[in-house]
N, C-alpha and C positions, 0 to 999 in steps of 0.2 A: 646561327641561333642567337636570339635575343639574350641580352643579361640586362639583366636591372641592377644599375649602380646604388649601393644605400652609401646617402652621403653621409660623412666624416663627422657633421655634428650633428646627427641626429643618435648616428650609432654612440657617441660621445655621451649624449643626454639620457639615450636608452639605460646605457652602462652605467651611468651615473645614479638614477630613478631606480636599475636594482640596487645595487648597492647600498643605498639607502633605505629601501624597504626591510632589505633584508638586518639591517642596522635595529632598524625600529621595531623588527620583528624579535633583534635579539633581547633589545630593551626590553619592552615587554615580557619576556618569556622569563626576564633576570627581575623585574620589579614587581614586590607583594602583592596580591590581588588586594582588593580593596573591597571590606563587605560590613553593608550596613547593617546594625542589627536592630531590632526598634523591639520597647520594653527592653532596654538594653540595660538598666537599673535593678532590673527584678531578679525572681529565684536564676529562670534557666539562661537568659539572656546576658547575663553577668559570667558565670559559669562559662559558657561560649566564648565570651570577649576573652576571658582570662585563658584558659586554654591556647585562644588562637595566637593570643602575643606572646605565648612562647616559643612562637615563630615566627620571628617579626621579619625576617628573609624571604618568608611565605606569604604573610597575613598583614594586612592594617585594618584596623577596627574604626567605624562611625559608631556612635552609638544615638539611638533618637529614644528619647525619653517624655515624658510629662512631667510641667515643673511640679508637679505637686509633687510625682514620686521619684524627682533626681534626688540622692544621698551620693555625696563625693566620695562616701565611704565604698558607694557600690561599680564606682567609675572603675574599670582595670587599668593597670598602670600601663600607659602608651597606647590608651584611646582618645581618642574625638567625642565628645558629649555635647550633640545638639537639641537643645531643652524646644519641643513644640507639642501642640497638639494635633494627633494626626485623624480628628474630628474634621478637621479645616483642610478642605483640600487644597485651597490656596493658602496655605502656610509658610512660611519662611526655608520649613523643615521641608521641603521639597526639592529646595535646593542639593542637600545633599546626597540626592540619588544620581546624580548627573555626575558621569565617570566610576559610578561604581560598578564594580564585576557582578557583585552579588547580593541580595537582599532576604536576612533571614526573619520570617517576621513571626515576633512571640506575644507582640501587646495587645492589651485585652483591657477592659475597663475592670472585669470581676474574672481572675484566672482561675476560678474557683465553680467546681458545682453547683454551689448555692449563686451563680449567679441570677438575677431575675432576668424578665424579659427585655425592659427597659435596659441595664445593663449590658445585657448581649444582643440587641441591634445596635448598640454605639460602636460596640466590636466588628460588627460588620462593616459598620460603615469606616474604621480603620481601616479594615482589610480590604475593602473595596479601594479607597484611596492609594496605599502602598502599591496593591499589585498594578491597578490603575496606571499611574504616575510611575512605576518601575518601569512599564511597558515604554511609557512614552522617554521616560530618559535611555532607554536605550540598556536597560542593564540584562545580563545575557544568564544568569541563571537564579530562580526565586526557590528558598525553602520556605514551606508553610509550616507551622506549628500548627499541624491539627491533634485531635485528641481520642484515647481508643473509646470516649461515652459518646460517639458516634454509634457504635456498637456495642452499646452495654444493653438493651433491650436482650441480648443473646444471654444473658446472666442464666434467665430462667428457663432458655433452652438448650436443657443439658442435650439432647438427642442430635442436635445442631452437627456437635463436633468441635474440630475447629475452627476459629473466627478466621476469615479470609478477608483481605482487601477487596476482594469484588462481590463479595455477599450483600446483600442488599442493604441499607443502613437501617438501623435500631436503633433511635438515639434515646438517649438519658438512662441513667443509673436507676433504677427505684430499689433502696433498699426493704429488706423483711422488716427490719427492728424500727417504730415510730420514732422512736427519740434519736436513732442517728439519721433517719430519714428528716426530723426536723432540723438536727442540726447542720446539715449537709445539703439538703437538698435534693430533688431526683434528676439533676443533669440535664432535662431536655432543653430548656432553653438556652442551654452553655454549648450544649453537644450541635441543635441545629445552626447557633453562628459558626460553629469550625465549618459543619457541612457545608454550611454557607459558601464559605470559603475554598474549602474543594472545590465546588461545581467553578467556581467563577474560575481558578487555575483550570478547572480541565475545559473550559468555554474560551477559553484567552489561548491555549494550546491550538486548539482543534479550529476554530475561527484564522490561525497565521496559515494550517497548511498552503504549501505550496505558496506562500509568498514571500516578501523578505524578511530575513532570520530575528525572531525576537525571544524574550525569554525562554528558558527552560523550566520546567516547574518540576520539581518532588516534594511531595506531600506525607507527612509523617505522620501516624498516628501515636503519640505520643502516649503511653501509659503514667505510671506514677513516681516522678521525680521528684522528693522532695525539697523543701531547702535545705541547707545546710549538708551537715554530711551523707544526709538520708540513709541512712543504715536498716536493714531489714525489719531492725527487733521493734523500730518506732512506728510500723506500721499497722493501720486499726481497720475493724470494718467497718468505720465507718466513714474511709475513705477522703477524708479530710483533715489537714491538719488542725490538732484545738484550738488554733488562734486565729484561723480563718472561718471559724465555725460560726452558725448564727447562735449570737449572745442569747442568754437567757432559756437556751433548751439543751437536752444533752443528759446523758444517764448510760445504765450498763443495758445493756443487748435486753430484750424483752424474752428470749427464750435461747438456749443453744443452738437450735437449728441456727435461728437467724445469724448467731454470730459464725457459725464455720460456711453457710452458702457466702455472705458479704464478707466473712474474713480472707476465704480461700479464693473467692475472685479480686481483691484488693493484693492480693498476696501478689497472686501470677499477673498483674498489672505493673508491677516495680520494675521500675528502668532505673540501673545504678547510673550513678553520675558516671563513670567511666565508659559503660556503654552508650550514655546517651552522647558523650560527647564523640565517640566514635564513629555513630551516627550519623552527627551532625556534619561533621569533617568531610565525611564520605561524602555525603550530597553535595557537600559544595565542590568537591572534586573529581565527582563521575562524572563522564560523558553526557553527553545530553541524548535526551530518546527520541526516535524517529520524530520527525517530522507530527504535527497534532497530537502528539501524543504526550500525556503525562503522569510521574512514576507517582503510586498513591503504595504505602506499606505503613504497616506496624511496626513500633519500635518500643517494645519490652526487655529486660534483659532474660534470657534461656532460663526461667525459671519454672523448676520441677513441678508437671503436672498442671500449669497453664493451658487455656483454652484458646493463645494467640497463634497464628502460624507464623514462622518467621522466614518461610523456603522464600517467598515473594523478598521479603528483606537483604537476603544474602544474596540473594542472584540479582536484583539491582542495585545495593552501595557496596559488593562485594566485602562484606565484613561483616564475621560474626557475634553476637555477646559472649558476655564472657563470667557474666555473674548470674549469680541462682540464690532467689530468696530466701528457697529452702535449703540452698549450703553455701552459708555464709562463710 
């Protein structure tokens, strides 16, 4: 019977080559993930950053910003703040995607309702850039910040039920009351650049199947986080806060109706800051989904008598809210 001899330094090199892999594999698995966060200055993008380094064993934070809206006040302590515009796909700020695990992306020109149309194509074309250019550096999993006036159309259909991620999209807010309606705006041109943004994650998904591994996408639809402490009681129907409101309009609800349909959907739209951060967590540390496929969910917090579902939420970031607007 034949034997085949395996020579002495190959078997040498072989044992050598695991050894080291499995080295680098420890590395790896012991050093922070590394995740960008861009609008990394603003309300929820700051929020995040501060969270994650307090786990800095876990987490390192980029953060990409616009110099207009970097404040050093907003930088969390033991981030990276790289100031670019990510209007410019050839930007400096491109650089920093290259070695990153993850890319959470919040920036927006107008994060606001009342964005106009002009404002929310330049959002697009952020989001086109990020996910874009994530792709090509090689980063392995992207959260989107989308937003639930994708589906605010369903306001007015009470008979609907609940709002489900695969229900067809509704976008923009339109409130009853005129005067929050001027102050606020009706959300369609805010709500279609998030959609925007969906299709392209779930086009970037579906376009890899079957070939070599690149991002993973979950897509959040964000409800209503505010700044600061966001506490229940500061929240209005007219779904905006007053300082991001359009100046020069604005007044009390034009009838009761109007204020309990737009209060009590503004209501059941609050994502406390704790849930939202738990949220956020979660995605960047689930599994990834089959092959083409990409996680699209609501992210409210469990609050009483809301029209959001959250079953789709739990069963893919495995965690649930924990606060309710109407018991605080």
């Amino acid at each position: 019977m034949n034997m085949r001899v395996l020579d002495p330094r190959f078997a040498a090199a072989s044992a050598a080559l695991g050894a080291a892999l499995v080295l680098l594999a420890r590395r790896r698995a012991r050093r922070p993930r590394r995740v960008v966060i861009t609008g990394g200055c603003g309300n929820l993008g700051s929020k995040l950053a501060a969270h994650l380094l307090r786990s800095p064993e876990d987490w390192s934070v980029v953060l990409l910003e616009h110099p207009a809206f970097h404040s050093d006040a907003k930088v969390a302590e033991g981030a990276t703040c790289v100031l670019g515009d990510l209007a410019d796909g050839g930007g400096a700020w491109a650089a920093a995607l290259r070695g990153a695990d993850a890319v959470v992306h919040f920036s927006a020109v107008n994060p606001y309702p009342n964005a106009s149309w002009e404002e929310s194509a330049a959002s697009m074309l952020h989001t086109f850039n990020v996910l874009l250019l994530a792709e090509r550096a090689g980063v392995r999993r992207v959260v989107l910040a989308s937003s639930n006036h994708v589906m605010g159309g369903y306001k007015e259909k009470r008979s609907h039920g609940l709002v489900r991620p695969a229900d067809p999209p509704a976008c923009g807010t339109p409130l009853r009351d005129p005067a929050h309606l001027a102050a606020s705006g009706d959300a369609v041109a805010y709500a279609v650049a998030k959609l925007t943004g969906e299709q392209l994650c779930k086009s970037l998904a579906a376009t890899r199947r079957g070939l070599l591994p690149g991002p993973s996408y979950y897509m959040l639809r964000i409800g209503w986080c505010q700044p600061g402490e966001n506490m229940p009681a500061t929240l209005s129907a007219a779904g905006v806060p007053p300082e991001f409101q359009t100046q020069g309009v604005g007044g009390e609800a034009a009838a009761a109706e109007a204020e309990d349909v737009d209060g009590d959907w503004f209501t059941g739209m609050w994502l406390s800051n704790r849930d939202f951060l738990s949220y956020f967590e979660a995605a960047l540390r689930a599994p990834a989904p089959p092959s083409g496929e990409a996680v699209l969910v609501n992210a409210m917090s469990n609050n009483t008598g809301m029209r959001w579902s959250l079953e789709e939420t739990v069963a893919a970031l495995g965690v649930a809210a924990q606060d309710d607007a109407r018991r605080p």
